[in-house]
N, C-alpha and C positions, 0 to 999 in steps of 0.2 A: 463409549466416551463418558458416559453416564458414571458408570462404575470407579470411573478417575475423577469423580466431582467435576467435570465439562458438562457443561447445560447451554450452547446456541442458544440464543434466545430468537425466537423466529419472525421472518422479515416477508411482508405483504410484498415487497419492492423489488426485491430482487434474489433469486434462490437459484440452485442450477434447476434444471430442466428435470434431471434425474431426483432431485431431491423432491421437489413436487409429485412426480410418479410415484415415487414408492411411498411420501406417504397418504397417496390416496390409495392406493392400493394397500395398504395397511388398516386403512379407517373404511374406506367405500368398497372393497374387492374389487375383483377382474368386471372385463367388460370389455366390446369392440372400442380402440383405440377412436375412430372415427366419431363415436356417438359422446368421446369426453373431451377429444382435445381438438381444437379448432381448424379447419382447411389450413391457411394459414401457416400455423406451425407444422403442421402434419407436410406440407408443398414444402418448407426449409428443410426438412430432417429428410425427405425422401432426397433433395436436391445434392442434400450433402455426401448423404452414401451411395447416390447413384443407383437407387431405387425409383420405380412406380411407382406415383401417390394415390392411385386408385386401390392399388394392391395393399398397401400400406395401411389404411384405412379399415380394411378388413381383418387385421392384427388382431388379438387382443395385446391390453394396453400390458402388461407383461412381456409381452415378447419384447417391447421396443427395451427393455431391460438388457438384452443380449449382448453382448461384449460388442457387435458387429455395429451397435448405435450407441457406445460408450463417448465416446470423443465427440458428436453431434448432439450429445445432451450435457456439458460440462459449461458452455456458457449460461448468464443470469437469464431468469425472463420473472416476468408477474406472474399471479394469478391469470391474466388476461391469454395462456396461451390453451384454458381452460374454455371448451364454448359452454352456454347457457342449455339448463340450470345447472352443470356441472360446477361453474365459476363461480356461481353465491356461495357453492357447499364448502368448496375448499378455501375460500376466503372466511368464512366462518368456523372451520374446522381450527383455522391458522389461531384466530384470535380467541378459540377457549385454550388452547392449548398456550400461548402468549401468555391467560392472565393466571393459568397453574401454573407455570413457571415462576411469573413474579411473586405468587404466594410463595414459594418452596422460599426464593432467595429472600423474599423481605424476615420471614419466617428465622431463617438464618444468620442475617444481621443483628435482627431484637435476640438472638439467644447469644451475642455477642463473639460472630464468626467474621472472618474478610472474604471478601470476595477480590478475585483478579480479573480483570472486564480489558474491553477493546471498544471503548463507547462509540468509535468511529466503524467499527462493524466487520473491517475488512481492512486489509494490505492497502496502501497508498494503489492507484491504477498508473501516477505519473509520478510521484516524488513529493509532494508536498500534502501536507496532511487531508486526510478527508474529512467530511462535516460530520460533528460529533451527532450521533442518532440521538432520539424520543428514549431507547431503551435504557440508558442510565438516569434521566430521571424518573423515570417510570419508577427504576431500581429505588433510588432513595426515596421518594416520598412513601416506599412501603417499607422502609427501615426506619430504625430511630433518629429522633433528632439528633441528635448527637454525631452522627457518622460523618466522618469526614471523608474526603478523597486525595490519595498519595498520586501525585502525577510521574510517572513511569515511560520514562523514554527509551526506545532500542532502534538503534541503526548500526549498521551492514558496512564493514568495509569490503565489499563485493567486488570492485575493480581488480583485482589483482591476478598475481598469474602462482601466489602463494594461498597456505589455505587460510580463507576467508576469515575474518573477526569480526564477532559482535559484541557491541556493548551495549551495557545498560545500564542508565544513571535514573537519580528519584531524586524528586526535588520537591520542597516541603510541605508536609500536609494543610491540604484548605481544609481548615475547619469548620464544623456545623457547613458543610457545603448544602446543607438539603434547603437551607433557608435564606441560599442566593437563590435568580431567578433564573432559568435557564439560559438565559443571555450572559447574565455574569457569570455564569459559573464557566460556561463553553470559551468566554475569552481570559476565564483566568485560567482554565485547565491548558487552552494551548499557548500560552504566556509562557507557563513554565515549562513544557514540552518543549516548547524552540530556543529557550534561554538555558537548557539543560544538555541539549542535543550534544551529543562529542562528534568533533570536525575529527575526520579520518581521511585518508592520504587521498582515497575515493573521493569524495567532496573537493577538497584543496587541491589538488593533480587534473581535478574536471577544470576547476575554475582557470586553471592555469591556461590550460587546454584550448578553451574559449577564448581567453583573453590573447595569446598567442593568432589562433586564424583570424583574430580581428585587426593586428598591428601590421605598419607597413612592410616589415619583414618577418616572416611569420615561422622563419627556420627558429631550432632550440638544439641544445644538447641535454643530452640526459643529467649534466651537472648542474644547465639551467631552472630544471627543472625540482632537481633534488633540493637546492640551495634557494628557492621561490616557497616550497608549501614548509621550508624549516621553518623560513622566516617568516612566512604568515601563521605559523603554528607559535611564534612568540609571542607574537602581535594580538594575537587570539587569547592567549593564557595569561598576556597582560593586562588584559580588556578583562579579564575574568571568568573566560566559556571556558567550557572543556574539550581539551584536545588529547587526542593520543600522545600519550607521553614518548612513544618513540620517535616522533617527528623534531624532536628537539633534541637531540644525536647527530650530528651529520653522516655517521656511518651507517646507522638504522635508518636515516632519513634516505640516504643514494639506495639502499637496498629497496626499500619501500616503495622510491620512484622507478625504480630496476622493473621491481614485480607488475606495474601499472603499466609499466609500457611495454611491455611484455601483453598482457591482458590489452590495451588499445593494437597493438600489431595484429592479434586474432580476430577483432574486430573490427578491423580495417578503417583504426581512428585515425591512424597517421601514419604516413609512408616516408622511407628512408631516404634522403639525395643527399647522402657523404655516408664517410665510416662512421662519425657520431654525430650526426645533425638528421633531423626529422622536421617534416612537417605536418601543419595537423588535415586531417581532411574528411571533417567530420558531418556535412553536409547541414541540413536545415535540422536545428535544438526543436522535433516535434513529435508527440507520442500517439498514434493509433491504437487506440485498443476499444475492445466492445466492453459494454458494463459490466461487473464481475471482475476483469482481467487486470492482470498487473502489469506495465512496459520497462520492467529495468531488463528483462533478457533481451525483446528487440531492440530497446533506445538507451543501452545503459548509460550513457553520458547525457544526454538529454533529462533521465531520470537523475544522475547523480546533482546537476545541475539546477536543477528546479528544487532538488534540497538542500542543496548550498544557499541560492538565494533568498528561500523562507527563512534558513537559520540565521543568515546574516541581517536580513531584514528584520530578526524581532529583539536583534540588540543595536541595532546600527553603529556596528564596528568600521570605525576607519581603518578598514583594510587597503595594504599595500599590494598594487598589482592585480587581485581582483574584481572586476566589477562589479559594482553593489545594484541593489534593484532599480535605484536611484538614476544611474549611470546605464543600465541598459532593461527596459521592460521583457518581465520574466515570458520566454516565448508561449506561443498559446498552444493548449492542448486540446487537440481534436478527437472527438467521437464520431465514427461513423452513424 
């Protein structure tokens, strides 16, 4: 990744499991698994594959590398699944290697390069943005003043039963951003992320969705449907967001709702009771996932939803027929 100009920048908080192994086993060498990594973890990983944790223990930490503990080491953990003095070493390993990275990039900026970032770290876990990390200002205040930041939005019209679209809109550079304070800079960077965001059929087909098992009749047709996210998709480009320009076609828009419900039938959003009438039956709008993990494959409506209602909430669009955040609080998301 290196070699494609990709530099991670590295995270005390949360890393897979495997990513911590190898690289102490790159910086520390081999050694009994038992004497680096804590009961604890050592008792989840044997649980998981259906191993001894006695026997386990007696590993070295290399072996747990094995294909056969691949998928039991892909969720997040700290530094803490590290026992003592194992856990100072690699927590301290993390942050000299943290602050050589920030040289390289500040380095790169002063000799007048961009850099492309994810200053939230990672994939949304439920649909609505995550909290922008320490590491982009870290970034700037080792670049020039002068640097500014382009805010860069990309969402998924993933619902579908066609192949999938992304887009990506950029919305106008904050200038001299290094000498806002990290409070303004984080609510003016997602300002324009949600005032930029493009509403796709996913989004507006969810809302629809919701809105539907909430009414006292809760049947639709697939015309209902198609002729709802058109007309919230004008509603939307009149207000001034950005919409998929196909939704404002009524023949690309019936295909578009076509493909959704298609994609909701597979995933057992809404059941058929006539030749063209559905209802929805989408159970409790709530996302489980462990830290690290992203939920639009188990809760895609749930996830679609929660990004409907950040994007609508940062313009307050008097939208028609969907509920705004206003009108219904965005459901809550649970971590185990």
């Amino acid at each position: 990744m290196r070699h494609l100009g990709i530099r991670p920048l590295e995270n005390l908080h949360g890393r897979p499991a495997e990513t911590w192994i190898r690289d102490w086993l790159r910086r520390e060498g081999d050694g009994p698994a038992g004497d680096i990594l804590t009961s604890a973890f050592l008792q989840e990983m044997a649980t998981s594959v259906g191993e001894d944790y006695q026997k386990m223990k007696t590993y070295q930490l290399s072996h747990l590398l094995s294909w056969h503990y691949q998928e039991s080491l892909q969720p997040f953990y700290s530094a803490d699944i590290f026992a003592e003095p194992a856990r100072g070493r690699a927590k301290n390993d993390v942050l000299i290697e943290l602050k050589q990275q920030l040289a390289v990039l500040g380095a790169w900026l002063s000799s007048g390069g961009s850099l492309w970032g994810a200053p939230e770290g990672q994939l949304s876990p439920h649909g609505t943005l995550s909290p922008i990390t320490a590491a982009l200002y870290r970034v700037l205040r080792v670049g020039p003043p002068d640097t500014c930041v382009v805010p860069i939005f990309i969402i998924y019209d993933f619902m579908t039963a066609r192949r999938p679209r992304i887009f990506v809109d950029v919305a106008p550079a904050i200038e001299r951003a290094v000498l806002l304070s990290p409070q303004e800079l984080g609510t003016q960077l997602r300002h324009a992320w949600l005032l930029n965001a493009r509403f796709t059929c996913t989004q507006l087909a969810s809302g629809f969705l919701v809105q539907a098992s909430r009414a006292a009749v809760p049947s639709f047709t697939p015309d209902d449907l198609a002729r709802e996210i058109g007309q919230q998709a004008v509603t939307l480009a009149a207000a001034g967001r950005q919409v998929d320009r196909r939704l404002f076609y009524p023949r690309t828009a019936r295909k578009l709702a076509a493909a959704f419900l298609k994609y909701a039938v597979r995933h057992k959003l809404v059941q058929r009771i006539g030749r063209r009438t559905w209802i929805p039956t989408i159970g409790e709008l709530v996302i489980q996932v462990r830290p690290g993990e992203v939920g639009y494959r188990q809760a895609p409506l749930a996830y679609a939803w929660n990004e409907l209602q950040e994007m609508l909430g940062a313009g307050r669009i008097p939208t028609r027929g969907i509920p705004t955040m206003d009108e219904h609080p965005r459901p809550g998301v649970k971590y185990p």
